[in-house]
C-alpha positions as CSV (number, residue, x, y, z in Angstrom):
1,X,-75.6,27.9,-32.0
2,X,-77.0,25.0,-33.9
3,X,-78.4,23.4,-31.1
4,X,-79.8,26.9,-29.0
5,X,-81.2,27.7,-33.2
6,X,-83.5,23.8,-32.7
7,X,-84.4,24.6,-29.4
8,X,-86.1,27.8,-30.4
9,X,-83.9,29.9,-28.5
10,X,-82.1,33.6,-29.4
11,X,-85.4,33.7,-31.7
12,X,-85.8,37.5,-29.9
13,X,-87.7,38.5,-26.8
14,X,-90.5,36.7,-25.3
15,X,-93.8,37.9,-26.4
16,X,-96.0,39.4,-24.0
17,X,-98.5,36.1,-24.0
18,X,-95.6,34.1,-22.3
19,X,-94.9,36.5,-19.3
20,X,-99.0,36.4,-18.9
21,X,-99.0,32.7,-19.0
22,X,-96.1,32.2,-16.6
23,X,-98.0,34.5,-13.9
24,X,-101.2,33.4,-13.9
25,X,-100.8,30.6,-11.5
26,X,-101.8,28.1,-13.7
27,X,-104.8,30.1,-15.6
28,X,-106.3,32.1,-12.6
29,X,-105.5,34.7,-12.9
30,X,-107.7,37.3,-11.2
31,X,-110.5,35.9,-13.1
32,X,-112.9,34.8,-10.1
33,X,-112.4,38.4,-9.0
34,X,-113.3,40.4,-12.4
35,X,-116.4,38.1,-12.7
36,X,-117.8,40.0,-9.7
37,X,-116.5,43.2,-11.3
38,X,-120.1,44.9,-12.9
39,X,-118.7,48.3,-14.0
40,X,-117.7,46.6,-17.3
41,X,-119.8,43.6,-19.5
42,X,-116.0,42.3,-20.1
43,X,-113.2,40.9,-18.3
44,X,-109.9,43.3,-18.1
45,X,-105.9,43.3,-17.9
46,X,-104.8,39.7,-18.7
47,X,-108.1,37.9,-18.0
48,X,-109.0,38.9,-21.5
49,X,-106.7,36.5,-22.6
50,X,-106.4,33.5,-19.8
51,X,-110.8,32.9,-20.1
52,X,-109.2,31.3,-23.5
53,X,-108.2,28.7,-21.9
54,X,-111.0,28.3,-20.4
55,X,-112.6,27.6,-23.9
56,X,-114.2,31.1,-24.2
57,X,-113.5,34.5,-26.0
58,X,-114.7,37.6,-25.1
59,X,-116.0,39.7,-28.0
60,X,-118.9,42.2,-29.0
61,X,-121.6,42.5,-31.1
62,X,-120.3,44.6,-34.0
63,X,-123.2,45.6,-35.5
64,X,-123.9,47.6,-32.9
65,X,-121.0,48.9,-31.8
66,X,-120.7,52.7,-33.8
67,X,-124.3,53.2,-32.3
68,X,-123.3,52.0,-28.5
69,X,-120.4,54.5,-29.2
70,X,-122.5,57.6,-29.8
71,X,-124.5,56.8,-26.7
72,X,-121.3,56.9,-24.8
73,X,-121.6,53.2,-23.8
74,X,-118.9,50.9,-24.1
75,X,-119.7,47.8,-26.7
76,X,-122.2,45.1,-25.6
77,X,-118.8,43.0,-24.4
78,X,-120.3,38.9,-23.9
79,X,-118.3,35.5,-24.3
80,X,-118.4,33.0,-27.0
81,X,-118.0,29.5,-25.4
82,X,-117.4,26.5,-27.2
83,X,-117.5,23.4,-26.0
84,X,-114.8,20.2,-25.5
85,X,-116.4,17.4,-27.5
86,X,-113.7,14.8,-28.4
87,X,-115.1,12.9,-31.6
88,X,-118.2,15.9,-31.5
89,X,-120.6,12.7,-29.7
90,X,-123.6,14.0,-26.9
91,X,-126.3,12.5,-25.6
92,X,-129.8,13.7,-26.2
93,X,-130.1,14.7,-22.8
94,X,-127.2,17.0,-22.9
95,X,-128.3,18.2,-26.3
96,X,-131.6,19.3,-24.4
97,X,-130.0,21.2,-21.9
98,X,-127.3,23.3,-24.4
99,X,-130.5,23.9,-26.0
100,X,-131.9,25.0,-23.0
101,X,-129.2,27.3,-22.2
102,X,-129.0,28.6,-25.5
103,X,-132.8,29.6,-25.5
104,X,-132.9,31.5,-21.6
105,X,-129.5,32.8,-21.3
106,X,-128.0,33.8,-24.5
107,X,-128.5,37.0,-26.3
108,X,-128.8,35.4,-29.7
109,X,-130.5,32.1,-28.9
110,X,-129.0,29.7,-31.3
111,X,-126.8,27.2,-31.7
112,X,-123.7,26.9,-33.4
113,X,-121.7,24.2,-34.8
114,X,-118.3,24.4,-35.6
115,X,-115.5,23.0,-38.4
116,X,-114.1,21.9,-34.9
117,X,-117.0,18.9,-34.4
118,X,-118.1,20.9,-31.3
119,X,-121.0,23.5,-31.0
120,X,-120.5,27.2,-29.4
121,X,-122.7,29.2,-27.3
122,X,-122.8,32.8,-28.7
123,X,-123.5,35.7,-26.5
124,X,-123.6,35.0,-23.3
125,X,-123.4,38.4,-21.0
126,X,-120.8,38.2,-17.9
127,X,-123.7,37.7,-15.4
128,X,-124.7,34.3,-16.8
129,X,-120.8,32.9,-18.0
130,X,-120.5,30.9,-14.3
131,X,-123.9,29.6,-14.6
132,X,-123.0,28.3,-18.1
133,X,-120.0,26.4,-17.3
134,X,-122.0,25.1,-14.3
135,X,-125.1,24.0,-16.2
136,X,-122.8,22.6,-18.9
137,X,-121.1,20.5,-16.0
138,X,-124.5,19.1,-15.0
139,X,-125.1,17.8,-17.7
140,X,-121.6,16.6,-18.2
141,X,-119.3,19.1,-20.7
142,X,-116.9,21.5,-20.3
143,X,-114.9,23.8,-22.1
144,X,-111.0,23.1,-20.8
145,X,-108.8,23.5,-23.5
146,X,-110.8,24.6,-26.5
147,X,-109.2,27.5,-27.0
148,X,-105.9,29.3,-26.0
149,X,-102.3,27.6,-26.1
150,X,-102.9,23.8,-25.7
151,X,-104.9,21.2,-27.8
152,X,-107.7,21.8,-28.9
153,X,-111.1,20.1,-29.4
154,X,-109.6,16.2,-31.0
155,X,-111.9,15.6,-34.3
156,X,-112.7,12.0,-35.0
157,X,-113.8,10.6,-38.5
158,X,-118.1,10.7,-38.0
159,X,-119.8,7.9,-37.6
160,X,-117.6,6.6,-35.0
161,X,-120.2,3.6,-34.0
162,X,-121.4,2.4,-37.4
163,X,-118.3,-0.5,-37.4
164,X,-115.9,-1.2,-35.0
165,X,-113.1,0.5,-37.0
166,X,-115.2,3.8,-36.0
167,X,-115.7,2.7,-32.2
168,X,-111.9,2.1,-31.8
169,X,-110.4,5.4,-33.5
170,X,-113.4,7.7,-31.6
171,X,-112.2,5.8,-28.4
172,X,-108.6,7.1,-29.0
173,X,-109.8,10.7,-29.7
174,X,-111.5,10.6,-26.1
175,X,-107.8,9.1,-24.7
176,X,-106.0,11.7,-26.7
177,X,-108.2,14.7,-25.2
178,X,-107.7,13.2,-21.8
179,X,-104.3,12.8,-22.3
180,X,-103.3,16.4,-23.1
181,X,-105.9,18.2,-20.8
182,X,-104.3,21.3,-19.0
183,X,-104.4,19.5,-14.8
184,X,-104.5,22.8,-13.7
185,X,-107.7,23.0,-10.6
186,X,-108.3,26.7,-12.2
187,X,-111.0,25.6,-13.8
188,X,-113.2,23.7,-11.0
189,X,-112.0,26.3,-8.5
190,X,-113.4,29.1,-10.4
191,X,-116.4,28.3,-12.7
192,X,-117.5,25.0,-10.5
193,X,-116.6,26.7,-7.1
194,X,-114.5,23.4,-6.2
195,X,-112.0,23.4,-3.3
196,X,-108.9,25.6,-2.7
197,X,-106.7,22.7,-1.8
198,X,-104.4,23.6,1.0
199,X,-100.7,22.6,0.3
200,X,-101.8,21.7,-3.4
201,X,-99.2,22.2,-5.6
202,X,-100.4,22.6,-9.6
203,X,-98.0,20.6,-12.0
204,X,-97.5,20.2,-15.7
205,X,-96.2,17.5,-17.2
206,X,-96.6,17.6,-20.8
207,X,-97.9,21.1,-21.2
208,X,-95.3,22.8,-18.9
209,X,-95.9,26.0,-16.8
210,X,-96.3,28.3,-19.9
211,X,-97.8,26.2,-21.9
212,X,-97.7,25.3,-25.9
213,X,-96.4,28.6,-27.4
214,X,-99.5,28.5,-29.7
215,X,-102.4,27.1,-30.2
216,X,-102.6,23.1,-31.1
217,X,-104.8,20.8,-33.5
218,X,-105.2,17.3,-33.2
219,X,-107.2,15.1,-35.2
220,X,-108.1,11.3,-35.8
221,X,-109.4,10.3,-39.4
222,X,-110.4,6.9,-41.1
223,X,-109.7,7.1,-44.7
224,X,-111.2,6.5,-47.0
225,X,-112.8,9.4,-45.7
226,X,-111.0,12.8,-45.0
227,X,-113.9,14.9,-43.4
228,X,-111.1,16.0,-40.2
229,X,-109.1,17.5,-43.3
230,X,-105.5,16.0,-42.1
231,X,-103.5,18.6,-43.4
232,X,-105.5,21.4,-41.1
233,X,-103.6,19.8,-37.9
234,X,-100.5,20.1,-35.9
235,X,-101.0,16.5,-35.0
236,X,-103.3,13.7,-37.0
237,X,-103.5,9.7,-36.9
238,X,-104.7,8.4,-39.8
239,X,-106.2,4.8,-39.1
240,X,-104.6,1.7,-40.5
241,X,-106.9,-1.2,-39.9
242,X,-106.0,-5.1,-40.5
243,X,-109.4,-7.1,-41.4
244,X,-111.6,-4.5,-39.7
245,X,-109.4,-4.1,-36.7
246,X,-107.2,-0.9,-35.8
247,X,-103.8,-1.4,-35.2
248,X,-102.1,1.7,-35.2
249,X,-101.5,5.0,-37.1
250,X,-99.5,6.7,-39.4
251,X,-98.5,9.8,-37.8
252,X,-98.7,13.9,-39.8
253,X,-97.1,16.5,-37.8
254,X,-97.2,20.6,-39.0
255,X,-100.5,21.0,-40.8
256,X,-102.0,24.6,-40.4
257,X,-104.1,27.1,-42.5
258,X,-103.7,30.2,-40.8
259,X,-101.4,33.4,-42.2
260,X,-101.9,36.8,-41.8
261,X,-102.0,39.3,-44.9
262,X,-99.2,40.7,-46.1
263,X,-96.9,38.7,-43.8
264,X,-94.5,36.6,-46.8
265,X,-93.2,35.0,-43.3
266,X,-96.5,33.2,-42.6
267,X,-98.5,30.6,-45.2
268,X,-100.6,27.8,-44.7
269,X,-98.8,24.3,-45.0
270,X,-99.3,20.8,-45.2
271,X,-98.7,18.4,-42.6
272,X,-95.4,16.1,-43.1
273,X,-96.0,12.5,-42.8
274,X,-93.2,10.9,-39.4
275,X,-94.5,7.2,-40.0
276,X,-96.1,4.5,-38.6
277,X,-96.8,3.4,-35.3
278,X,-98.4,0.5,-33.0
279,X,-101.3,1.2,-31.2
280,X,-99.1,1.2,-28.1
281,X,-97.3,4.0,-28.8
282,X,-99.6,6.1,-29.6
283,X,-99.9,8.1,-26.4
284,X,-95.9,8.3,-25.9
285,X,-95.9,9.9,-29.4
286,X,-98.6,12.3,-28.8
287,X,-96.3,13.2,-25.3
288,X,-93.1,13.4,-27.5
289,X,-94.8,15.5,-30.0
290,X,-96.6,17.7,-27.7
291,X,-93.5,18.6,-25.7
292,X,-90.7,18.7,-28.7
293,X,-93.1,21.5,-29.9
294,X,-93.7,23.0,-26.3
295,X,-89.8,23.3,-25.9
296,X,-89.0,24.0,-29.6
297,X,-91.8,26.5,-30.8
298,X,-91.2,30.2,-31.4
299,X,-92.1,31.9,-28.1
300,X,-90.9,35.4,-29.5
301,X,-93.3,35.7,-32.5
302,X,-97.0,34.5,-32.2
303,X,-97.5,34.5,-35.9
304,X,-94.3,32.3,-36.6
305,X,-95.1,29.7,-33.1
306,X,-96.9,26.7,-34.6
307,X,-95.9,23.6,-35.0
308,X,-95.7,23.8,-38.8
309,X,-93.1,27.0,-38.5
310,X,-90.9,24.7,-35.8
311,X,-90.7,22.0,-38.4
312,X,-89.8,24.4,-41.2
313,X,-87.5,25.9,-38.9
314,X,-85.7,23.0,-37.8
315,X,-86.4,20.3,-40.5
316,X,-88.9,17.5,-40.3
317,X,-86.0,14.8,-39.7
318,X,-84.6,16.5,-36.7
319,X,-88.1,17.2,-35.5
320,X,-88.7,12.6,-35.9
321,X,-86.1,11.9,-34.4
322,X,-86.8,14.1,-31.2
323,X,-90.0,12.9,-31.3
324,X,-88.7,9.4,-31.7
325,X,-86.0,10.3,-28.7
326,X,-88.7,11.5,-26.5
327,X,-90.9,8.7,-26.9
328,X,-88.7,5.9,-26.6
329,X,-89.6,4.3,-30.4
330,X,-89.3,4.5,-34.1
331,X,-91.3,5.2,-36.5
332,X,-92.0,2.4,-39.3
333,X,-92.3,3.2,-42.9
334,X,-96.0,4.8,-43.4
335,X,-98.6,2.3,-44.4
336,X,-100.6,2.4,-47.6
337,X,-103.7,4.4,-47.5
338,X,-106.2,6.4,-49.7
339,X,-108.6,9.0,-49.5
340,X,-111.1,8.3,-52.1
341,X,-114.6,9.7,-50.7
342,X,-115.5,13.5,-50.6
343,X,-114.9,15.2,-47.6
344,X,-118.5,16.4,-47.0
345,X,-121.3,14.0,-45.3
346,X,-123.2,12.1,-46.2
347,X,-126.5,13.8,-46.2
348,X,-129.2,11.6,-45.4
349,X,-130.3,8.3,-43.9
350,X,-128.0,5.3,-43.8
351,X,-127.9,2.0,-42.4
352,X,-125.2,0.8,-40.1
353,X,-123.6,-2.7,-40.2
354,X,-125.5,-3.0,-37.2
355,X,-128.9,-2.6,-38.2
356,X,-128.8,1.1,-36.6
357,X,-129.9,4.5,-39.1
358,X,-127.7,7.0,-39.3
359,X,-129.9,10.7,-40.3
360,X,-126.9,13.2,-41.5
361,X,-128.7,16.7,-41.7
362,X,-127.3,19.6,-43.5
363,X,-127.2,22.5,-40.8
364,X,-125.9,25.5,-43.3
365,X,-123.0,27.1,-41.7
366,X,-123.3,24.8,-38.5
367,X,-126.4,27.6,-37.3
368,X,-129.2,26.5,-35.6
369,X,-131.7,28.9,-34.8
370,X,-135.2,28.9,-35.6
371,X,-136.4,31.0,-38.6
372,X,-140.0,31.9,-39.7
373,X,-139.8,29.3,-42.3
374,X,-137.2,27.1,-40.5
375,X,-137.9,25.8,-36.9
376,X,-134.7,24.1,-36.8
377,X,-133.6,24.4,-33.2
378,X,-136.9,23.5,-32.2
379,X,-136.7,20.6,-34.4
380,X,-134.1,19.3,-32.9
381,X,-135.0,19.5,-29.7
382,X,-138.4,17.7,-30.6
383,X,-136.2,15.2,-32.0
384,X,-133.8,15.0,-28.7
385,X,-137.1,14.2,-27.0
386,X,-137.8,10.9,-28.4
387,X,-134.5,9.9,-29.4
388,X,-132.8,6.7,-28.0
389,X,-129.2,7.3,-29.5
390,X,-126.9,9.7,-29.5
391,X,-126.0,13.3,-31.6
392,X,-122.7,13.5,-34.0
393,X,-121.4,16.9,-34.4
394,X,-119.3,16.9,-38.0
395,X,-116.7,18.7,-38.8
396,X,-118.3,20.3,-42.1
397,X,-121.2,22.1,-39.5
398,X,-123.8,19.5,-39.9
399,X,-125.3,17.0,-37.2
400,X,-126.2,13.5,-37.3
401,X,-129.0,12.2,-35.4
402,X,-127.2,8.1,-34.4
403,X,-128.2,4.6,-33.8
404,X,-131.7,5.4,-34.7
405,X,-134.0,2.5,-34.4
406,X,-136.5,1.0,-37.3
407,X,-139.3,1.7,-34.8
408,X,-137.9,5.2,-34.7
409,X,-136.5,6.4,-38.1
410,X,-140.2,7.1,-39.2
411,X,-140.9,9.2,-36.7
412,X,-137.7,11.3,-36.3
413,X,-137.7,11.6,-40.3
414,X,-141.4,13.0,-40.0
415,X,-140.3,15.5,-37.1
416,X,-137.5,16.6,-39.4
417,X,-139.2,17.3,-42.0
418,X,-141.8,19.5,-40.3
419,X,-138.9,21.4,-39.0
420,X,-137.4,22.0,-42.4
421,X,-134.1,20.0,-41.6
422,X,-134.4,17.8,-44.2
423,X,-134.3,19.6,-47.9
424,X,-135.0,16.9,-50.8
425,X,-133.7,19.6,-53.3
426,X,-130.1,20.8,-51.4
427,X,-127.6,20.8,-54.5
428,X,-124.1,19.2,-54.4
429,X,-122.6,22.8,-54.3
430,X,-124.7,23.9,-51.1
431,X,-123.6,20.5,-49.4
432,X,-119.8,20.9,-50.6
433,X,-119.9,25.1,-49.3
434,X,-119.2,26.4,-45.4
435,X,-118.1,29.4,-43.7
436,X,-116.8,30.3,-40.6
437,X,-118.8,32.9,-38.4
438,X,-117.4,36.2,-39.3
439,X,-120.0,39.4,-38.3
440,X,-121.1,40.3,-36.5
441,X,-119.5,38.6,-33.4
442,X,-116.0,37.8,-34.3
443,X,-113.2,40.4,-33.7
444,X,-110.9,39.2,-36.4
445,X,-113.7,39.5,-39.1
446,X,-112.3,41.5,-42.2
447,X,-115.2,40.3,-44.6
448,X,-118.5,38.6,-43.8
449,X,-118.7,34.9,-44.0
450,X,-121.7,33.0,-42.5
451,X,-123.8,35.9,-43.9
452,X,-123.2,36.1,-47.3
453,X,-122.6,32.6,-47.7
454,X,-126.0,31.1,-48.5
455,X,-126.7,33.8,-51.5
456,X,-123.0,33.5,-52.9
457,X,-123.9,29.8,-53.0
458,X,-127.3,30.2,-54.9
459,X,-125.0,32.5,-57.5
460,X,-122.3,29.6,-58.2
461,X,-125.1,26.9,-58.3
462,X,-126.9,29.2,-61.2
463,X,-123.1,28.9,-62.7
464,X,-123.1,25.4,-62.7
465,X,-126.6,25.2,-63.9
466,X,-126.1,27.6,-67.0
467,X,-122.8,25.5,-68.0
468,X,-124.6,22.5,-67.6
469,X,-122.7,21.0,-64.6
470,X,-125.2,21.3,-62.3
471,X,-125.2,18.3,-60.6
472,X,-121.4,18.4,-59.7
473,X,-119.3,19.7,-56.6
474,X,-116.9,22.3,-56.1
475,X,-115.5,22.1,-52.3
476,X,-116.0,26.3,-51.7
477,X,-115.1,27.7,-48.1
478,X,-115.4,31.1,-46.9
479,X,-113.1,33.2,-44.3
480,X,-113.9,36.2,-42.9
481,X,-110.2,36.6,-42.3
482,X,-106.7,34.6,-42.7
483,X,-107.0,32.9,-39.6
484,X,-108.6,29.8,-41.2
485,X,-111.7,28.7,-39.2
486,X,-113.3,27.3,-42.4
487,X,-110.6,25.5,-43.8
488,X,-110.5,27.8,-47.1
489,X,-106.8,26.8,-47.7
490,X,-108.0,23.8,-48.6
491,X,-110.7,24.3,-51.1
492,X,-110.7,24.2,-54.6
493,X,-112.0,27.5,-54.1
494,X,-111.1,29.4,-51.3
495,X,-112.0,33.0,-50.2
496,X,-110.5,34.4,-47.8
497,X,-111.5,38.0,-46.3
498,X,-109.7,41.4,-47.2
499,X,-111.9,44.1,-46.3
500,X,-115.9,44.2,-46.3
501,X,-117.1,43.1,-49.4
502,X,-113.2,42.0,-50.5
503,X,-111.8,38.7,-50.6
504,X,-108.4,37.1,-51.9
505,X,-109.4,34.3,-54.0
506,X,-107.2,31.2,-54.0
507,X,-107.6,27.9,-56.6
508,X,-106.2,24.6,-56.8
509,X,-107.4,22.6,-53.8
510,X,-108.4,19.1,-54.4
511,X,-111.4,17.2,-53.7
512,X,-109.3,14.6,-51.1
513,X,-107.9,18.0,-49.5
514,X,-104.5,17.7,-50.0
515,X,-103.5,20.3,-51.6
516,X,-103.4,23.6,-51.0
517,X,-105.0,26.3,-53.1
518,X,-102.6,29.2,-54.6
519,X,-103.7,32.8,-54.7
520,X,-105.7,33.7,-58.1
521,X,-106.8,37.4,-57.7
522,X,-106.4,39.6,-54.9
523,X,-108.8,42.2,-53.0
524,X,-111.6,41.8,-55.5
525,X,-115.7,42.1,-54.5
526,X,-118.4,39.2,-54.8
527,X,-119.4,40.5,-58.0
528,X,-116.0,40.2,-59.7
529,X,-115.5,36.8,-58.0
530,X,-118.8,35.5,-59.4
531,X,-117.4,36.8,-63.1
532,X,-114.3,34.8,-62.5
533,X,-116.0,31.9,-61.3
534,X,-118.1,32.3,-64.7
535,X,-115.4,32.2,-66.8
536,X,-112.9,29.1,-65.0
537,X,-116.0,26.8,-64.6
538,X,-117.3,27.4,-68.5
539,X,-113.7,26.2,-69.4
540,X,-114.0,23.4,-67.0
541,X,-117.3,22.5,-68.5
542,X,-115.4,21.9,-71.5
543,X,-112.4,21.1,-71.4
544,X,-112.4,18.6,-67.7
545,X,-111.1,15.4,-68.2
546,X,-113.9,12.5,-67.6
547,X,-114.5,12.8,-63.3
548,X,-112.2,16.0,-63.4
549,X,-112.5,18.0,-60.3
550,X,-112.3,21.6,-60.6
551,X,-109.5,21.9,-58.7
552,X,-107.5,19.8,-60.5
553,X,-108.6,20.8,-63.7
554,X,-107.2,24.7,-63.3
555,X,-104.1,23.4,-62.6
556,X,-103.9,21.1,-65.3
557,X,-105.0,23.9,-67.7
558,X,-102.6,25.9,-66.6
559,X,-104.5,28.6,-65.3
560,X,-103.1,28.1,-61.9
561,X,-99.8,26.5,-60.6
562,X,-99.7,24.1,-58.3
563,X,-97.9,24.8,-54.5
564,X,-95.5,22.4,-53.6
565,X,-93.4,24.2,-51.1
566,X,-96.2,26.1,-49.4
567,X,-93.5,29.7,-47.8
568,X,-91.9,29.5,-51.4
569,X,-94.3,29.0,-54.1
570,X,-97.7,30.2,-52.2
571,X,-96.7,33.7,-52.4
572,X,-94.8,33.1,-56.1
C-alpha cells in the first residue's frame, strides 16, 4: 500500500479532466471542427477545455452579461490568449505586430502584461482566434503550453543581457521551455493549417499521454534579486555563479499560491529546497522532476494535484530521491545564496556593464491601452519604431525598453514622456502594488482587482503620508479570487477576493518573498481594510525597528503569527 499510496494511486476516481485528456488525440480534439461552428461565439463539449493548452481561455465579458441575458442572447463568449515568452524577451518588430493585432482585431484593444513575464491578448471573438495564432506565428510566437496541464510560461530574472550571468540563466529558461514543450502536431495542424502526416504517430516522452495532472510553474531567478518570486513555482533554479560565471543551480520543488475558500485541504506553500546541481544536469533534473510529478500527482482531485500537495503527500525526501533515481544524479548540499534587493523593478534608466540603457517603465497592472490622458500603447509603439534593441516583459507587469543606445536614450526618453510612461512622481507604494485582471473578463473573479487597484493604492499612500512613512514600501497584491495570479500569498499585504467588494486580508509576507502571509480578517469591504491598514501601519510607524519592513514588523509585534507549516498553521 505504501508504494500504490507514493505513486498516487487508490487516491479515488479519475477526475473528469483525465478521461478528456486521454481522448483528445493529443489536444485535437474536435477543435478544428467547432472553429467553423457559428451558431455559438464559443467552443463546446471538451474543446472548452483542450484550447488551454493551446495557451487560450475562453471567457465573457461580464459586465455585460445580465443585459445580453434579457435580450435572450447568449454572453459575448471570446478567448483570452496569452503568449509563450520564455524570459518575457521580443523584438520590436514583434512587439509592433501584437500591437497591431491588438488594435484591429480585439474587442478591447489593449495590451496586457502578465505576473507570468508574458503579455495576453484580451477579447478576441472566434472568427479572428486562427488569424491570431497565425499572425502571432509570422512574426514568430506562439502560445503552446501557456495554459492547461503542462509547464507553463518559464520566468527568467529581467535583465537577462546586462552581464553575462543574465545571458546564461535567460539562455536556460529558453532550453527549459523547449525542453518541456507538449510535441504534440495539434497545434500546427489546426491553428497553422500544417500537414496531417500520414502514418505519424504522436508521442510523449516526458509529458505522457494525459499529461501533468495539473498545471506546472517553472522559473529561473538570479539572486540577489527575487522578482520570479521562487516560492510561486513547482520548479525554480536559483543561479549560483563562480566569478561571474553560472555553474549550476540549486534546485526548489512544490511552491504554489493557489487554494480555494473554505477548502482546509488546500493552502498556499513554499517551495522545499532538493540541492544543488551542475549545469549538466540540469535538464535530466527538470525530466526527473517533471515525470515523478506526472506519475505521482493526484489525478482524482484537481484541487489537491500540484506538485506542492505530491510532496506533502509523500514527503520531500522520497520525492529527491525519485527525482535523484530518475535522473541518474545527486543532489549536493545547496549553495549559499541571498536575496537582498526588493522584488519590484527597477523603475527607470540604468546603465549596463556594457555600455547599453536599460528604461524600466511602470505599466500599472501590466495594462496598456491608451487613455485620454495616457497614450501609452501608442507610446510604445512609437518607441518600437525607432528602437534597435529588444522589449523585457517583467514579472511585476512592467516593460523594459533594452540595450538602448547613447544616440538613442534621448529620444526614446522624450517619446516616453509624451506618452505619459514615464511618471517622475510614482510613489514606492504604487511601484511595490499589482493585481491580477479580475472583471470583467475573468470567470473565476469573486472581487475586482485591476479596477480597484489604482484608487486603493492612492488610499494606502495617503496612510503612509499621514504617519509619516511616505517614502517607504509595503509589497501589496490584489486577487480577485484564491487562485493566485498576483502572487498575494506572498505579500506583506495580501487581499485576496471573497465576494464583490469583500476580500480576506492576510499579513506577514516579507520583502525577499519568503514567507507566506497568514489570514488577518476575513470577508471585510475596502473601507474596513483601509481602517485596518490605518491602525497596523501607525504602530509600525512607531514602533519598526531601524529598516523594519512591515511584514516583519506585525509579526514581531505580535499582531500576527508567523506560518511555518503552511496546511497546519495557515488556517490556525
Amino acid at each position: 500500500m505504501k508504494d500504490q499510496k507514493v505513486l498516487g494511486q487508490n487516491l479515488g476516481s479519475l477526475s473528469d479532466n483525465e478521461r478528456l485528456k486521454k481522448q483528445s488525440n493529443f489536444l485535437r480534439g474536435t477543435i478544428e471542427q467547432d472553429l467553423s461552428d457559428r451558431v455559438t461565439g464559443g467552443f463546446t463539449g471538451d474543446n472548452f477545455q483542450l484550447i488551454r493548452f493551446h495557451g487560450m481561455y475562453q471567457q465573457d465579458d461580464r459586465d455585460i452579461r445580465a443585459e445580453r441575458q434579457k435580450q435572450k442572447l447568449e454572453p459575448l463568449q471570446n478567448v483570452m490568449l496569452r503568449a509563450r515568452m520564455p524570459g518575457g524577451i521580443i523584438t520590436s518588430m514583434q512587439w509592433l505586430g501584437i500591437d497591431k493585432f491588438a488594435t484591429d482585431y480585439t474587442i478591447y484593444g489593449s495590451i496586457r502584461l502578465t505576473t507570468r513575464q508574458t503579455f495576453q491578448f484580451h477579447g478576441v471573438l472566434k472568427p479572428n482566434v486562427k488569424l491570431m495564432h497565425q499572425t502571432l506565428n509570422q512574426i514568430g510566437i506562439d502560445s503552446i503550453g501557456t495554459a492547461g496541464d503542462v509547464n507553463r510560461n518559464v520566468l527568467c530574472t529581467s535583465n537577462p543581457v546586462e552581464s553575462s550571468l543574465h545571458r546564461e540563466a535567460y539562455e536556460w529558461a529558453q532550453k527549459i521551455s523547449e525542453h518541456l514543450l507538449p510535441k504534440t502536431r495539434a497545434y500546427v495542424e489546426i491553428w497553422l493549417d500544417g500537414e496531417k502526416l500520414i502514418g505519424y504517430q504522436d508521442e510523449e516522452p516526458i509529458l505522457g499521454k494525459t499529461y501533468l495532472p495539473r498545471k506546472f510553474k517553472t522559473a529561473v531567478v538570479i539572486p540577489p534579486h527575487n522578482d520570479v518570486d521562487v516560492h510561486a513555482n513547482d520548479l525554480s533554479f536559483i543561479a549560483i555563479a563562480d566569478n561571474g560565471k553560472l555553474v549550476g543551480f540549486n534546485v526548489l520543488v512544490g511552491g504554489g499560491l493557489s487554494m480555494t475558500h473554505g477548502d482546509t485541504k488546500t493552502y498556499p506553500r513554499k517551495a522545499d529546497e532538493l540541492g544543488y546541481v551542475s549545469l549538466d544536469k540540469t535538464l535530466d533534473v527538470t525530466t526527473a522532476v517533471v515525470t515523478t510529478q506526472r506519475d505521482w500527482g493526484n489525478r482524482s482531485n484537481r484541487k489537491n494535484s500540484k506538485t506542492k500537495y505530491t510532496l506533502d503527500r509523500v514527503g520531500t525526501d522520497v520525492f529527491k530521491s525519485e527525482v535523484e533515481k530518475r535522473g541518474g544524479m545527486q543532489f549536493e548540499v545547496s549553495r549559499p545564496y541571498a536575496f537582498t534587493e526588493q522584488r519590484g523593478d527597477r523603475i527607470g534608466w540604468v546603465e549596463g556593464i556594457d555600455g547599453k540603457h536599460h528604461l524600466s517603465l511602470f505599466i500599472e497592472n501590466g495594462r496598456l491601452l491608451d487613455y485620454s490622458d495616457k497614450p501609452l500603447k501608442t507610446g510604445v509603439a512609437e518607441i518600437a519604431k525607432i528602437h534597435k534593441g529588444d522589449f523585457r516583459i517583467t514579472t511585476n507587469q512592467n516593460l523594459i525598453i533594452g540595450g538602448v543606445s547613447k544616440t538613442n536614450k534621448l529620444i526614446i526618453d522624450k517619446i516616453a514622456r509624451q506618452h505619459a510612461l514615464i511618471n517622475d512622481d510614482l510613489s514606492e507604494q504604487r511601484k511595490s502594488s499589482m493585481a491580477c485582471v479580475s472583471f470583467p473578463t475573468c470567470p473565476l473573479a469573486m472581487a475586482e482587482a485591476e479596477r480597484m487597484l489604482s484608487q486603493f493604492v492612492t488610499s494606502v499612500e495617503g496612510i503612509l503620508v499621514k504617519h509619516n512613512v511616505g517614502c517607504e514600501q509595503i509589497v501589496l497584491r490584489v486577487s480577485g479570487c484564491p487562485n493566485g495570479c498576483s502572487r498575494a500569498m506572498l505579500a506583506e499585504i495580501g487581499l485576496v477576493g471573497k465576494a464583490l467588494g469583500h476580500y480576506n486580508l492576510y499579513l506577514g509576507g516579507n520583502l525577499e518573498g519568503t514567507r507566506i502571509p497568514k489570514i488577518y480578517r476575513e470577508n471585510i469591504t475596502e473601507i474596513q481594510i483601509l481602517t485596518e491598514i490605518d491602525t497596523l501601519v501607525a504602530f509600525w510607524a512607531k514602533d519598526r525597528n531601524e529598516r523594519e519592513g512591515f511584514g516583519d514588523f506585525v509579526i514581531r509585534a505580535g499582531i500576527i503569527e508567523e506560518v511555518i507549516v503552511s496546511k497546519r498553521d495557515f488556517y490556525a
